[in-house]
C-alpha positions in Angstrom: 104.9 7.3 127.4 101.6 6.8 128.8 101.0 8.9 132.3 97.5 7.6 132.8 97.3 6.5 135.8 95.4 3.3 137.4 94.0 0.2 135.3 93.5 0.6 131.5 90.0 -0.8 130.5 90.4 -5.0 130.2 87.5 -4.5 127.6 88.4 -1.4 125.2 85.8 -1.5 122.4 88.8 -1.3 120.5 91.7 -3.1 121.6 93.8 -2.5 118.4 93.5 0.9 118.2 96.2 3.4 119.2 94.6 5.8 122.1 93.5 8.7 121.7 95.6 11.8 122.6 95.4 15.3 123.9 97.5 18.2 124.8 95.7 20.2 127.8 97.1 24.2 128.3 97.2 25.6 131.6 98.2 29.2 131.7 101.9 30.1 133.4 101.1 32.3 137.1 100.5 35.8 136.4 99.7 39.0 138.6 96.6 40.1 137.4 97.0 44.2 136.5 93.3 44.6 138.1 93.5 43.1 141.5 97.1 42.5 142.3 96.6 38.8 142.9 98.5 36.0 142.0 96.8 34.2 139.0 96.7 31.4 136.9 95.1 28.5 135.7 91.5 27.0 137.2 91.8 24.0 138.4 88.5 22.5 137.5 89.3 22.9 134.0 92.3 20.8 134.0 90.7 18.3 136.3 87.4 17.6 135.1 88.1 17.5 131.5 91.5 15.4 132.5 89.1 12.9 134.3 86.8 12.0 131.2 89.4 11.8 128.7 91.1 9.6 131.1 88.0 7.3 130.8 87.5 7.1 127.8 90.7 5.5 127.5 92.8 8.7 126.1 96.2 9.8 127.1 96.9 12.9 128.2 100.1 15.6 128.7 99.6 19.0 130.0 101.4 21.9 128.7 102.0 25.9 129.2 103.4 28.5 127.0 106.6 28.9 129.3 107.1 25.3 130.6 107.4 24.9 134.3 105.8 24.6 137.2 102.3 26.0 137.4 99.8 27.5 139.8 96.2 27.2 140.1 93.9 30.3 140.6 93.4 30.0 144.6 89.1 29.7 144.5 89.5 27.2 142.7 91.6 25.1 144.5 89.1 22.7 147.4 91.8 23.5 150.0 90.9 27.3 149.9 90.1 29.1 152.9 87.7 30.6 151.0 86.0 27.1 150.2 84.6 28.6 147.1 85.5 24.9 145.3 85.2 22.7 148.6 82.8 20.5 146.9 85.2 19.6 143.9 85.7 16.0 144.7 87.3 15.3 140.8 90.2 18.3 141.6 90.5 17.5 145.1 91.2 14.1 143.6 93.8 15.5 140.7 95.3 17.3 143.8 95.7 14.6 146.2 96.9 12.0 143.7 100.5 11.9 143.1 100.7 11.1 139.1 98.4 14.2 138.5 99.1 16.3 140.9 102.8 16.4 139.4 101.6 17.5 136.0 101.2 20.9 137.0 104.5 21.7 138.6 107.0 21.0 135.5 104.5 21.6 132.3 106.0 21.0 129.2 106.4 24.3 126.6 104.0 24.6 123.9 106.5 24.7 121.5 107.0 21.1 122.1 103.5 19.8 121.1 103.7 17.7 118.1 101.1 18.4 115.8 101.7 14.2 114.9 101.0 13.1 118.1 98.3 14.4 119.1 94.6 14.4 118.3 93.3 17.5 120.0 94.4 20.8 121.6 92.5 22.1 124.8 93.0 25.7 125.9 92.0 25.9 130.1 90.8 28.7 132.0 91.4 30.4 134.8 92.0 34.5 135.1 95.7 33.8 133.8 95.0 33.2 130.1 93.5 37.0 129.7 97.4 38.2 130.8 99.2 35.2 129.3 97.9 34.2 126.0 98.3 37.7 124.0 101.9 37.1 123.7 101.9 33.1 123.7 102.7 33.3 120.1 103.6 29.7 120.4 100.4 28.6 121.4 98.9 31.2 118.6 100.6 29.3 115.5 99.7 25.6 117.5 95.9 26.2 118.5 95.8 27.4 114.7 97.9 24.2 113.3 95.6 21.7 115.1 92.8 23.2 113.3 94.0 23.6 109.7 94.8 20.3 109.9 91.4 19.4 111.3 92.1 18.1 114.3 89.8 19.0 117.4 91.2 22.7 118.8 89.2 23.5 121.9 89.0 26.5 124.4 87.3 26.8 128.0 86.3 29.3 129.6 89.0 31.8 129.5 91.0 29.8 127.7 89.0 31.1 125.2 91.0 34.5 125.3 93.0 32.6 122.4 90.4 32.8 119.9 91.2 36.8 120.2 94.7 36.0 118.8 94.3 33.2 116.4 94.7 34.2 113.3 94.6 31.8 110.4 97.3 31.4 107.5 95.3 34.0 105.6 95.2 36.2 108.1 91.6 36.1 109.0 90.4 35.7 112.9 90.1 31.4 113.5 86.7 32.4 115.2 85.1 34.8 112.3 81.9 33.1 111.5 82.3 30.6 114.3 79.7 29.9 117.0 81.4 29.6 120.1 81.2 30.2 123.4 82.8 31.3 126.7 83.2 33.3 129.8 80.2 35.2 129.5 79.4 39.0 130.4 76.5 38.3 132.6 79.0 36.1 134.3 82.1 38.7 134.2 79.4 41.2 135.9 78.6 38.9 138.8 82.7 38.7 139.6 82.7 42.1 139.2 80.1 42.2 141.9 81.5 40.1 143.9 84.8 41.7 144.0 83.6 45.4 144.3 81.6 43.7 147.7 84.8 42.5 148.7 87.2 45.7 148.3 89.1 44.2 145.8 88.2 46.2 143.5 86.2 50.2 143.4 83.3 50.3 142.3 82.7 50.5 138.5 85.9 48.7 137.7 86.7 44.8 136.1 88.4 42.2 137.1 89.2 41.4 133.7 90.8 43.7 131.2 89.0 42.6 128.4 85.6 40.3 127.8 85.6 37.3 125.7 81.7 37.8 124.6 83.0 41.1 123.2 85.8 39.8 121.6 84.1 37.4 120.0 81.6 39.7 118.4 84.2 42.2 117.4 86.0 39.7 115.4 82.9 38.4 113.8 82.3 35.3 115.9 78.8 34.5 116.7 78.6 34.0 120.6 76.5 31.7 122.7 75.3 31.2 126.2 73.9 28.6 128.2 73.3 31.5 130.6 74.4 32.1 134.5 76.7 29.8 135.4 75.2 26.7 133.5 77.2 24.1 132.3 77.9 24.5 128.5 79.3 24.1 125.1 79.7 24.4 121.9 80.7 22.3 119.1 81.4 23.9 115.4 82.9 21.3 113.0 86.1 20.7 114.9 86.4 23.6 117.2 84.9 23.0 120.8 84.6 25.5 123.5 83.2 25.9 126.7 81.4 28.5 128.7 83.0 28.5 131.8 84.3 26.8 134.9 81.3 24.5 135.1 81.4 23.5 131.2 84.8 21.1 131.5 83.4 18.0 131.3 80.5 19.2 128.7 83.7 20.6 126.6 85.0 17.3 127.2 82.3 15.5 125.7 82.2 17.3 122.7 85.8 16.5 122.4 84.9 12.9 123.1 82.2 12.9 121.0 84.5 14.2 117.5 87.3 12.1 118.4 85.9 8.9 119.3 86.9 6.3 121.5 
């Protein structure tokens, strides 16, 4: 069943054609073991990339590696106090519509993706995926399924933590001799910044426990940047990732762009 919402285009470029579809993971909430705070997914992430598959005439189901309702990391939510996201008019959209909004509070498991059904994977971000992923060993062996089989598997942000895990059936890291990109460390030194200005954190220490850029590199993966904050990603063959919270719709392109309409 269909849950896109609204009018489907009266003039697809082609009508016969089943639609396109794609499985979107937000992380489960988390505490994060730096801060304290409640985590989870970004909301932007889900959101913007939901809102261009969406018109380009794609379904779309969202999915977790533990099912249930989900939570969205709090600056990234418009409503915020903070109003760190208070110009996000697509979430404040996926928010205050009813049919979206509703996605996010009972997720499907990832265990229940079939690989037949779908046409791409997407990993989101948020801080939750650098707690939640490691031992998401469902989402492991399906991220790695969609690719062997050469569908699109994509990652944003740090929803690119998966690429740490994914190993394929040979053992080898998915990401060794991939160009990729992610949640850069210029970018995980301005958070640290910012939260060491706060009090969140003292002085010297992360927010995150580990760095993707690193990661990547470790495992053999060839890293990329569209620097600071910039909206950006990365297409090699069929695995897509973005850089960070500004890259979903870029990511979604890319998707988009292998996929087809």
């Amino acid at each position: 069943m269909s849950n896109r919402p609204g009018h489907k285009d009266p003039n697809p470029a082609n009508p016969n054609a089943a639609p396109k579809r794609v499985a979107i993971v937000v992380s489960n909430a988390a505490t994060s073991g730096q801060t304290g705070w409640p985590i989870g997914f970004w909301w932007s992430e889900l959101a913007h990339p939901y809102h261009a598959f969406i018109e380009a005439g794609y379904e779309v189901e969202v999915f977790s590696p533990d099912g249930g309702p989900c939570i969205g990391d709090a600056l990234s939510d418009p409503r915020d106090p903070s109003r760190w996201s208070a110009g996000d008019l697509i979430t404040m959209g996926f928010i205050a519509t009813p049919e979206t909004a509703a996605l996010v509070e009972n997720t499907r498991r990832v265990a229940e993706i079939e690989l037949a059904r779908f046409d791409a994977i997407v990993c989101a971000g948020g801080q939750g995926p650098m707690y939640t992923f490691e031992t998401a060993t469902d989402l492991h062996a399906k991220f790695v399924a969609f690719y062997e089989a050469g569908k699109v598997a994509a990652a944003l942000c740090h929803g690119s933590a998966i690429l740490k895990f994914a190993r394929l059936s040979d053992g080898a890291p998915l990401v060794r001799g991939k160009t990729v990109t992610g949640f850069a460390n210029i970018e995980e030194d301005w958070a640290d910044e910012m939260t060491w200005n706060s009090g969140a954190l003292a002085r010297g220490t992360h927010i995150q426990p580990w760095r993707i850029e690193d990661a990547v590199r470790a495992l053999g993966g060839h890293y990329s940047s569209g620097g600071l904050w910039r909206g950006f990603a990365v297409r090699d063959g069929n695995l897509v990732t973005g850089q960070q919270n500004f890259s979903g719709t870029e990511t979604a392109q890319l998707i988009i762009e292998a996929l087809g309409r």
